[in-house]
C-alpha positions in Angstrom: -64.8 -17.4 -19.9 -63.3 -19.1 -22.9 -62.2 -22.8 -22.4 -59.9 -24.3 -24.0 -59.9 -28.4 -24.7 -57.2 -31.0 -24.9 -57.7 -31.0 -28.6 -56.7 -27.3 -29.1 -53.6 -27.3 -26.9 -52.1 -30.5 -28.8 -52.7 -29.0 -32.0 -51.2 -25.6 -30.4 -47.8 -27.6 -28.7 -48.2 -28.8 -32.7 -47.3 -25.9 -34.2 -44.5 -25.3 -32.0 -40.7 -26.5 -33.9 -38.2 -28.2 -32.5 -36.1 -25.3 -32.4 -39.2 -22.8 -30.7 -38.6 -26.0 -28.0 -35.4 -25.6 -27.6 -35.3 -22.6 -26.5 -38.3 -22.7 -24.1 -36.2 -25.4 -22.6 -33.7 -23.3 -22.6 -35.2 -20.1 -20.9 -36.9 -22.7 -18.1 -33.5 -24.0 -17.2 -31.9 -20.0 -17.0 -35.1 -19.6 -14.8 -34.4 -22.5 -12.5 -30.5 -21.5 -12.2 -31.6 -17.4 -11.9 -33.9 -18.8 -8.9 -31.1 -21.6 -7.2 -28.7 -18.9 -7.3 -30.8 -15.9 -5.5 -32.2 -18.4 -2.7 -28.2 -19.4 -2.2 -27.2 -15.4 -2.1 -29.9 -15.0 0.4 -29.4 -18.1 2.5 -25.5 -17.2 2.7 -26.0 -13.5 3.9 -28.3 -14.3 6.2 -25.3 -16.5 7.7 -23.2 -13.3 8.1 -24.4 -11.4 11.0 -24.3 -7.5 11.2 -21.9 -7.6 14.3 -18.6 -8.5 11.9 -19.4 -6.1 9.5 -20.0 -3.3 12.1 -16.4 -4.5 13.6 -15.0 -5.3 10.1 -13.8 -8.7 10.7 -14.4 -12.2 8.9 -14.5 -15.5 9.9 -14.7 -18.6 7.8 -18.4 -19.7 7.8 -18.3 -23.5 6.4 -20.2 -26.3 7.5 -18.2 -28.8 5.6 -14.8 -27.9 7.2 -13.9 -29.9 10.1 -13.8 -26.9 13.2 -10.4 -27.3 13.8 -9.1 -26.4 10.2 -12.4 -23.7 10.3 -9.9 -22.1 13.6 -6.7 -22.4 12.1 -7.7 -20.3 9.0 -9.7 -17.8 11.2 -6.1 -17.4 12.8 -4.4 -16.9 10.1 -6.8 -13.9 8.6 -6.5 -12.6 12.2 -2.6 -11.8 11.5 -3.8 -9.5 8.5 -4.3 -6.0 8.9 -3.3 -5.2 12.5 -3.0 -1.9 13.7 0.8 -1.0 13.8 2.2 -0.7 17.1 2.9 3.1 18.2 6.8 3.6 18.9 7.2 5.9 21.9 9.7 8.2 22.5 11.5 5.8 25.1 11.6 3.1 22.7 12.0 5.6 19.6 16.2 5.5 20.5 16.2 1.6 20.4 14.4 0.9 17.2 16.6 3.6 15.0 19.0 1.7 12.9 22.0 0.3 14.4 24.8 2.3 16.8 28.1 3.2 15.6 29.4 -0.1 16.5 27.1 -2.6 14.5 27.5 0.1 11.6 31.2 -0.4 11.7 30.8 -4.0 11.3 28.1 -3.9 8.7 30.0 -6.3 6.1 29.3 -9.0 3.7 25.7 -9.2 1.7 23.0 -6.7 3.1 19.4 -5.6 1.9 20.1 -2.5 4.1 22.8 -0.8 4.5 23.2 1.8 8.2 25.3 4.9 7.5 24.8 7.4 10.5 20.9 8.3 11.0 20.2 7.2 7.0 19.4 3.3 6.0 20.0 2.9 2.1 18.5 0.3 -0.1 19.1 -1.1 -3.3 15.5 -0.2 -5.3 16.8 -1.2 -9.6 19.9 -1.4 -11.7 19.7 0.2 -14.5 22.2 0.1 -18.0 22.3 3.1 -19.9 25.8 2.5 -21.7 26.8 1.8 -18.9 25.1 0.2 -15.1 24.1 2.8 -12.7 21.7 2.2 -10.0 18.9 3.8 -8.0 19.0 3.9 -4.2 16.3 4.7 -1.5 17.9 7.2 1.3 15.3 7.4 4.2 16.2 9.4 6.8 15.7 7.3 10.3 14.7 10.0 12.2 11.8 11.5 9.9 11.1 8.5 7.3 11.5 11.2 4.8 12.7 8.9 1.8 15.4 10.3 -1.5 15.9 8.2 -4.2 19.6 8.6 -5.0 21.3 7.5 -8.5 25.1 5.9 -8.3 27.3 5.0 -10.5 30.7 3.6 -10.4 33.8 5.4 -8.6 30.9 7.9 -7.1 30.8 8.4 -2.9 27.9 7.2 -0.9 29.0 9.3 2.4 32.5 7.2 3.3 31.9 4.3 1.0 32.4 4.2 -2.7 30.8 2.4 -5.6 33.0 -0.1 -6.5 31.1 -2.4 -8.7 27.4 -2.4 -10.1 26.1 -5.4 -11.6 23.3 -6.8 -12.7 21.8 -8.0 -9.1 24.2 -5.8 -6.8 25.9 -2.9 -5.5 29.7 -3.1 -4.1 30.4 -1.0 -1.9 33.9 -0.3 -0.3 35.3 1.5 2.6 39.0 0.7 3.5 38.9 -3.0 3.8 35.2 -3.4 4.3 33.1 -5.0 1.6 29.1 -3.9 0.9 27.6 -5.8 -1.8 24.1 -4.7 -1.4 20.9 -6.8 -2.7 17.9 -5.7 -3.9 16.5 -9.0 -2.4 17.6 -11.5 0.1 19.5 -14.0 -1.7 
């Protein structure tokens, strides 16, 4: 077995430049970070147990947080994707729209306006020599959906288009008023 003295490996870390340096340096440090990084992955998954993947939810694991604040934003990402309630057919009546009554005194600045068993919204405003605009229909009683393009003097059942601007719909029948938002205002 060849053995190799001080003397050789001076005169062979001799030969080396400073740039063939450098970049040893260089590849040690990428090996430290590479090797730091893959013990953090694996310390951090090991954290994780198989029981909230299996039930798909997630909860903040972080030692530094104080436990209250640790709760308060487990609460919050419980809120997120819960299953939608299931509408019966006894509660189906009550959550349809609005009766005649609250229909006939729909007025003022709405997001959504009732007419019979349709809701309409505002979804764009569009100019094309003149404004015209582009409302959803959805039918209340089969969420079937119409997109519906208006333009000025034209009938929406009973009410007609008397204005489109640039951020609303006016809508008139007899002395009631519609301006309908694309947006809360």
């Amino acid at each position: 077995m060849p053995t190799i003295k001080l003397g050789q490996l001076r005169d062979t870390m001799m030969l080396l430049s400073t740039r063939h340096w450098a970049w040893l340096l260089a590849a040690l440090l990428l090996i430290l970070v590479i090797c730091w990084d893959g013990l953090n992955r694996i310390n951090i998954s090991s954290q994780i147990s198989v029981n909230q993947y299996e039930m798909g939810t997630f909860s903040v694991v972080d030692n530094n947080l104080p436990a209250i604040m640790a709760l308060n934003i487990n609460q919050l990402y419980a809120n997120y994707d819960l299953p939608v309630a299931k509408i019966t057919e006894n509660e189906q009546g009550a959550k349809l729209g609005m009766t005649e009554k609250e229909q006939l005194l729909q007025q003022g600045e709405l997001t959504k306006l009732f007419i019979g068993e349709h809701q309409y919204r505002l979804l764009g405003i569009f100019s094309d020599k003149q404004f015209y605009a582009v409302l959803i229909k959805t039918e209340l009683t089969t969420h079937k959906t119409e997109e519906i393009k208006v333009t000025l003097s034209q009938k929406v059942q009973q009410y007609s288009i008397e204005a489109i601007t640039s951020n609303h719909v006016e809508l008139v029948d007899g002395e009631r008023r519609i301006k309908l938002f694309m947006f809360d205002s």
